[in-house]
LUMKEMI-768812 format. One record per residue (C-alpha): residue in three letters; y, z, x. Coordinates in steps of 0.001 Angstrom, whole numbers, padded with zeros to 6 digits, always signed. Example, Ala and Ser with C-alpha at 12.3 -4.5 7.8 and 13.67 -1.06 7.14 Angstrom:
BEGIN
ALA-004500+007800+012300/SER-001060+007140+013670/
This chain:
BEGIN
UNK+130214+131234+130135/UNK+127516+128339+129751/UNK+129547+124953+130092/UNK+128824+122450+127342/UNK+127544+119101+128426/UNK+129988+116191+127739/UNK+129357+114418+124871/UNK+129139+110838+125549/UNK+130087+108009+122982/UNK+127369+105665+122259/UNK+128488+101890+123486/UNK+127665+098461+121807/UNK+125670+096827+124065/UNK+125612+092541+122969/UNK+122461+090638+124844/UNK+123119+087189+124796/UNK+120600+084558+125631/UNK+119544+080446+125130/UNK+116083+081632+125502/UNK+113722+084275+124193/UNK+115940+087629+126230/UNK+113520+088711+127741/UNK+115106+088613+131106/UNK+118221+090608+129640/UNK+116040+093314+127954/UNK+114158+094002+130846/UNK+117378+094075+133264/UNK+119592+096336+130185/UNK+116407+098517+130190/UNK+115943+098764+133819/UNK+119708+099618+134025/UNK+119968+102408+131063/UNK+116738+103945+132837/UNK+119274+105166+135662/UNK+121328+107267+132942/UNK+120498+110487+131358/UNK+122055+110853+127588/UNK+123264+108127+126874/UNK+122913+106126+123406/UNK+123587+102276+123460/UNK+123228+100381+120277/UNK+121788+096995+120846/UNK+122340+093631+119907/UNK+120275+090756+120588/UNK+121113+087756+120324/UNK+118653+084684+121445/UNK+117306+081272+121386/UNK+121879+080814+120983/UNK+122142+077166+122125/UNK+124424+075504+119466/UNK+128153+076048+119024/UNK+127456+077327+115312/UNK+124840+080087+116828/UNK+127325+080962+119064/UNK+129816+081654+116357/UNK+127821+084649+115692/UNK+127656+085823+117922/UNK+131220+085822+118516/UNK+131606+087505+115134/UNK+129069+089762+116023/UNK+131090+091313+119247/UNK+134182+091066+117343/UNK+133142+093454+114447/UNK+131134+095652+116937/UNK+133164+095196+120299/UNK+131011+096553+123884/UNK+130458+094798+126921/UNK+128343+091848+127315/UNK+125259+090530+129311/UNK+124530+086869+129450/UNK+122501+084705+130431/UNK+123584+081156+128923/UNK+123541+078263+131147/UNK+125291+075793+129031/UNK+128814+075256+130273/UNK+130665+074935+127053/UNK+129445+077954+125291/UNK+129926+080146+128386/UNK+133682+078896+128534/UNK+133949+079487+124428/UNK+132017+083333+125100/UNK+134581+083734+128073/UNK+137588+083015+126316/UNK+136578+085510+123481/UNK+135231+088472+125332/UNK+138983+088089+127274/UNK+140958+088003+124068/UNK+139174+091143+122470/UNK+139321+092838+126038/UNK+135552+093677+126653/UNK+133659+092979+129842/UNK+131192+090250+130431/UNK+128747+089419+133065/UNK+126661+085884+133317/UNK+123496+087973+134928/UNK+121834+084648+136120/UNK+124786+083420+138358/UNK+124761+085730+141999/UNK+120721+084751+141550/UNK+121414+080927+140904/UNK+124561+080900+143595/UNK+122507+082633+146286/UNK+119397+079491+145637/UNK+122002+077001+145340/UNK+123196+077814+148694/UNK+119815+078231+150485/UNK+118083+075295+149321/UNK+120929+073114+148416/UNK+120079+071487+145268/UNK+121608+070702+142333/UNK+121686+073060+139206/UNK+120403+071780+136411/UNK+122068+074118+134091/UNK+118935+073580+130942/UNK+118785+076481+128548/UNK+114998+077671+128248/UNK+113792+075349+131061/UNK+111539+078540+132280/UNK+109469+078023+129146/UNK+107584+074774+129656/UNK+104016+073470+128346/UNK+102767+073405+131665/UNK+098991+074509+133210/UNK+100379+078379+134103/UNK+101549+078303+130046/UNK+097990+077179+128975/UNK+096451+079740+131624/UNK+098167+081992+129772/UNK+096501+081044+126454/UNK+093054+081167+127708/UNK+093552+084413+129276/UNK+094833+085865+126344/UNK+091738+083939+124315/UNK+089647+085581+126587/UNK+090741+089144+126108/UNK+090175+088606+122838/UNK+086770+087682+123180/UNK+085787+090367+125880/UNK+087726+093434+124618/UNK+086456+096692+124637/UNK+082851+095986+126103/UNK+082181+092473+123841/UNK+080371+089271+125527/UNK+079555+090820+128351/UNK+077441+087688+129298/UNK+080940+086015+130132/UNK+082002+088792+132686/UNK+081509+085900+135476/UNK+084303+084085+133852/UNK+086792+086936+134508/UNK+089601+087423+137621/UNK+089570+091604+137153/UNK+086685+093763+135213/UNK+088164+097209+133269/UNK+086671+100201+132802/UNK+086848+103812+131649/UNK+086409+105756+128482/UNK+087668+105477+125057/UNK+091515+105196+124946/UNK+092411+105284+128680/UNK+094546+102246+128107/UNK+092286+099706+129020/UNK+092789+097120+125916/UNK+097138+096837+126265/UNK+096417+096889+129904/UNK+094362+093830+130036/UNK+097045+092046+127035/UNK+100073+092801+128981/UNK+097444+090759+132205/UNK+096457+088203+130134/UNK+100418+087290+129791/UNK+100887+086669+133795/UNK+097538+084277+133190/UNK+094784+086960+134047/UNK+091427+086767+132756/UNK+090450+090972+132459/UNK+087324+091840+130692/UNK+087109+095435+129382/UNK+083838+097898+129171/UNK+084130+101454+127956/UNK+082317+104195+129896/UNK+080447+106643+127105/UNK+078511+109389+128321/UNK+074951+109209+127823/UNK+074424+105284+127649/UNK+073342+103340+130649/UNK+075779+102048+133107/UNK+077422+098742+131995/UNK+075579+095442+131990/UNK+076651+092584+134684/UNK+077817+094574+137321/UNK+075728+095527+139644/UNK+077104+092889+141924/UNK+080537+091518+140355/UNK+082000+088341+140999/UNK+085393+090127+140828/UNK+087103+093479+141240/UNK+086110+096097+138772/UNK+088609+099270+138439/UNK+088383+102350+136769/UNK+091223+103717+134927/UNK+091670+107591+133866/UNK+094291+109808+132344/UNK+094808+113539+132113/UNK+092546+115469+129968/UNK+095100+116652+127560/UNK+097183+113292+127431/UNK+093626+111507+126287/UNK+093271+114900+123847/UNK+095936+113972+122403/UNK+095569+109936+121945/UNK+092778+110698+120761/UNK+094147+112770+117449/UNK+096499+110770+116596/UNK+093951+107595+116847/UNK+091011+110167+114855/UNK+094524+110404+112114/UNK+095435+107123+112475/UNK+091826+105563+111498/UNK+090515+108176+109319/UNK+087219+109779+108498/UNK+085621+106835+107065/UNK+086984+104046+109530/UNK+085822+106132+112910/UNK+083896+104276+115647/UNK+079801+105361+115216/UNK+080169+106607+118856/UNK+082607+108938+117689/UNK+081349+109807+114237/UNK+078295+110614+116389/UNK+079789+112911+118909/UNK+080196+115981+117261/UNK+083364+116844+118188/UNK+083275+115903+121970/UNK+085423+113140+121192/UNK+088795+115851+121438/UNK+086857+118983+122761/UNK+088616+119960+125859/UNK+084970+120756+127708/UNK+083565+118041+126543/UNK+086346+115948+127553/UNK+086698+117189+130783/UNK+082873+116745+131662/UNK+083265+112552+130263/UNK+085904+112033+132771/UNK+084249+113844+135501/UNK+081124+112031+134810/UNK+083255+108324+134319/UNK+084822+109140+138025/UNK+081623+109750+139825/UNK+080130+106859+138190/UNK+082934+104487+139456/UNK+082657+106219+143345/UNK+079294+105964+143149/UNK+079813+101750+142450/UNK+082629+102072+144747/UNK+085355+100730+142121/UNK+089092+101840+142592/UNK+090604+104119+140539/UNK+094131+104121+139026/UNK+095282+107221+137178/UNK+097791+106302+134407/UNK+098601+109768+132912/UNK+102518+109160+133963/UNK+102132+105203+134330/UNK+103567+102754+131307/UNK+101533+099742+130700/UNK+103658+097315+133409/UNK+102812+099886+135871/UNK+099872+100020+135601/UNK+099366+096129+135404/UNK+100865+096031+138764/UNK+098826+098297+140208/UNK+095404+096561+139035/UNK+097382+093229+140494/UNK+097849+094654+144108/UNK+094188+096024+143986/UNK+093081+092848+142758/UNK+094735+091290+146025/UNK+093292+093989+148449/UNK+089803+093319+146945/UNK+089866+089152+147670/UNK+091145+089711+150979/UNK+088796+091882+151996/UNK+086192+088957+150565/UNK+087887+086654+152354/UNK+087562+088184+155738/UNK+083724+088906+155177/UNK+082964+085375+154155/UNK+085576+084047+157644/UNK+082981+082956+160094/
């Protein structure tokens, strides 16, 4: 007799931050990634820095009680979030503290204990902004006259995640262009001898397929790309397919441009791996141009 699998009660799960959370959803997310069937319900609570903001979330965890990450740095409202998570019995962890402890005891400096103080106006923010102004202005094969101006060059066919690929870059300060390999048109424009690393990016022939439908549903008859208005059904033929990615593969051996493959990779994965290929390719510059 087939045993049933334990049902498991979904848990509250209260995020609370001075900032924007992002360090708490990424750590909760991480975390939950390690369990199989489990439902948490979440609550988010950010940018808490006042005594009265605080008070809701107090109320919050009261009418919904579950354990609680934080990462508040102000003193007083970790004492008053202390003192209430104790009295209604659930758990609570500062996440920041073993981090901040283990700095504070190598470099032996003070801790300035400022809410948000990651966030500054400061030349890596507005490196930021012009990287994401420039993805902007070079996505999907546009301006190509500016490719000189960019740290990392993307390419490969229609809906092989190049476009989030080069957002999610353009957020950690990275200029990335992006061309789009079609079939049938000449090789892209400006880089025959680039000025930075150009990499290829491909996905399984039946995970593009399907991208592909649901963008064809998504945009419509009347809103479709010429390219693909033009294609006569290649755009989602399994042949036809097949034959653009073989042909986008050889073309990017034949310039000798890495590959990544991001059939099973989510967009952060694949980030990193154009950032460690990125590396590989300016030390291996660097060691041509050493006398």
């Amino acid at each position: 007799m087939d045993s049933k699998p334990t049902e498991r009660k979904p848990i509250d799960l209260h995020l609370v931050s001075d900032a924007t959370g992002d360090t708490l959803n990424a750590m909760s997310r991480a975390a939950v990634a390690q369990f199989d069937s489990v439902q948490i319900n979440y609550h988010r609570w950010s940018l808490i820095r006042t005594r009265l903001q605080l008070h809701r979330v107090l109320e919050g965890v009261e009418s919904e009680p579950g354990p609680v990450l934080s990462s508040l740095v102000d003193q007083a409202l970790r004492s008053d979030l202390e003192a209430t998570c104790q009295r209604l019995g659930v758990k609570l962890l500062h996440v920041l503290d073993p981090v901040i402890s283990l700095l504070h005891e190598e470099l032996g400096a003070p801790v300035v204990s400022r809410p948000g103080r990651q966030y500054v106006l400061d030349a890596d923010y507005f490196r930021r902004i012009d990287a994401m102004h420039y993805v902007l202005a070079h996505d999907d094969g546009q301006a190509q006259r500016g490719l000189t101006e960019a740290d990392v060059v993307l390419v490969g066919v229609s809906r092989s995640s190049k476009t989030p690929t080069a957002f999610y870059l353009a957020n950690r300060g990275v200029k990335a262009a992006n061309i789009p390999l079609v079939p049938g048109t000449a090789a892209p424009e400006g880089l025959e001898n680039p000025t930075c690393p150009v990499i290829g990016l491909f996905i399984d022939s039946a995970m593009l397929i399907d991208i592909r439908r649901h963008r064809l549903h998504v945009l419509g008859t009347h809103n479709q790309p010429t390219f693909i208005k033009d294609s006569n059904g290649d755009y989602v033929d399994q042949e036809a397919v097949e034959k653009e990615l073989l042909w986008a593969k050889r073309l990017c051996a034949a310039r000798g441009w890495p590959m990544i493959d991001v059939t099973r990779r989510s967009i952060e994965e694949t980030a990193a791996a154009v950032l460690k290929l990125m590396e590989s390719w300016h030390q291996r510059h660097a060691k041509a141009k050493a006398p």
